[in-house]
C-alpha positions in Angstrom: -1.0 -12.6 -17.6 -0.3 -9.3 -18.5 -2.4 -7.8 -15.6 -0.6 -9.7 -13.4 2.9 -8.4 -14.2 1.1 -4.9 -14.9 0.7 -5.1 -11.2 3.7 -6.5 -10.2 5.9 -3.7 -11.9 3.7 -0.6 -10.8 4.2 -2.0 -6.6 8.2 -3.1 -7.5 8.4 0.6 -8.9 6.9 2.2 -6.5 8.6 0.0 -3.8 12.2 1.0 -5.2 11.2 4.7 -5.4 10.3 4.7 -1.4 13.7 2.8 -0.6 15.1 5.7 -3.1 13.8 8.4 -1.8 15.0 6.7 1.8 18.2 6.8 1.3 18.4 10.3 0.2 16.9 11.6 3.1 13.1 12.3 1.7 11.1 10.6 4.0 7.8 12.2 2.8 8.6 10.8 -0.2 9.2 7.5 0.8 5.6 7.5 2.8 3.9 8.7 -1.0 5.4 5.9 -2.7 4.7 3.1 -0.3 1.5 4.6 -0.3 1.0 4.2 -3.6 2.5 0.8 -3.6 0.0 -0.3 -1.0 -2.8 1.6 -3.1 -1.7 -0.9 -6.2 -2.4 -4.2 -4.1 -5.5 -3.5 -2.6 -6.6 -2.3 -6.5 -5.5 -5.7 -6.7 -6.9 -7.4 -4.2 -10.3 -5.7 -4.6 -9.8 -6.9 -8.7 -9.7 -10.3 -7.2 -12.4 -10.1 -5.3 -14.8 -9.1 -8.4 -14.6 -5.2 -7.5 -14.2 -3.1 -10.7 -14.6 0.5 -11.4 -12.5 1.3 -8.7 -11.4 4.7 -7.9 -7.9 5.9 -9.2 -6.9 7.3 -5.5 -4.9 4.9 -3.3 -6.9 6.4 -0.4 -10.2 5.6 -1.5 -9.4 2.1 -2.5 -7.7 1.4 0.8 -10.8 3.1 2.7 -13.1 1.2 0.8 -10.8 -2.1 1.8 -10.6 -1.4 5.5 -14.5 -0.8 5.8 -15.1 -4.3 3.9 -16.7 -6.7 6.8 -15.3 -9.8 5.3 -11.2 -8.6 5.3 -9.4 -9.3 8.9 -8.9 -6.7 11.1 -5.1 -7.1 11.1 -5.6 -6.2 7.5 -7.6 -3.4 8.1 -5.0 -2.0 10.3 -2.1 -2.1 8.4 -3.9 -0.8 5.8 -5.4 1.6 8.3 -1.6 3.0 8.9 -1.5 4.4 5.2 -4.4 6.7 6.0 -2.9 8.3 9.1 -1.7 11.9 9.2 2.0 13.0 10.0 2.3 14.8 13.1 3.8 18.4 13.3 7.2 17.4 12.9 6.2 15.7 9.7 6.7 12.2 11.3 4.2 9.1 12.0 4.2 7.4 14.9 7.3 5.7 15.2 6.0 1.9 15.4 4.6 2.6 12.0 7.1 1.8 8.8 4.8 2.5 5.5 7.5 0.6 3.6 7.4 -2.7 5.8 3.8 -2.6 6.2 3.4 -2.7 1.9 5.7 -5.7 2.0 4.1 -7.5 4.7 0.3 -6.8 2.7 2.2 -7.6 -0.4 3.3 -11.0 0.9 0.2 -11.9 3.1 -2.7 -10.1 1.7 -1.9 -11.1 -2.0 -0.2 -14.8 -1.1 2.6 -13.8 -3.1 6.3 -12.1 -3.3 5.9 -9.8 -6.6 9.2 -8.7 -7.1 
């Protein structure tokens, strides 16, 4: 059990640091932290799936996930939206929320609401 909510707290933390950093006005930020969050499912996911000695970086663990054969490619796309670059102005594309898109594979990837 105490995996579990080890888990759970790290993504709620890191979810409520991007909304934080949001609503100040720090969007880069908000795209680190929902980064992260995303980086502590997958570590999650990948857990579940029998994968251990997993890197510490969010961006390898979510490049190992989206080259997995066996994950669904809408997976591997949101997923795919954490690794993309910001454009000169700083910004992503603007379809692409990195906030939403670690809800949504908290909820659907995981099968669960953690916070």
């Amino acid at each position: 059990m105490q995996m579990v909510e080890n888990w759970r707290n790290e993504y709620t933390y890191e979810i409520e640091h991007a909304f934080s950093a949001l609503r100040t006005g720090n969007e880069g930020l908000a795209r680190v932290c929902a980064r992260r969050a995303a980086g502590i499912l997958i570590r999650e996911y990948l857990s579940r799936q029998g994968y251990h000695n997993q890197s510490v970086s969010a961006i390898e663990r979510l490049t190992v996930f989206i080259s997995l054969p066996h994950v669904d490619k809408k997976y591997q796309d949101i997923a795919s939206h954490f690794l993309l670059k910001v454009d000169n102005d700083h910004k992503l594309p603007e379809n692409i929320d990195l906030i939403d898109d670690a809800q949504w594979l908290a909820k659907n990837l995981l099968l669960e609401t953690p916070n």
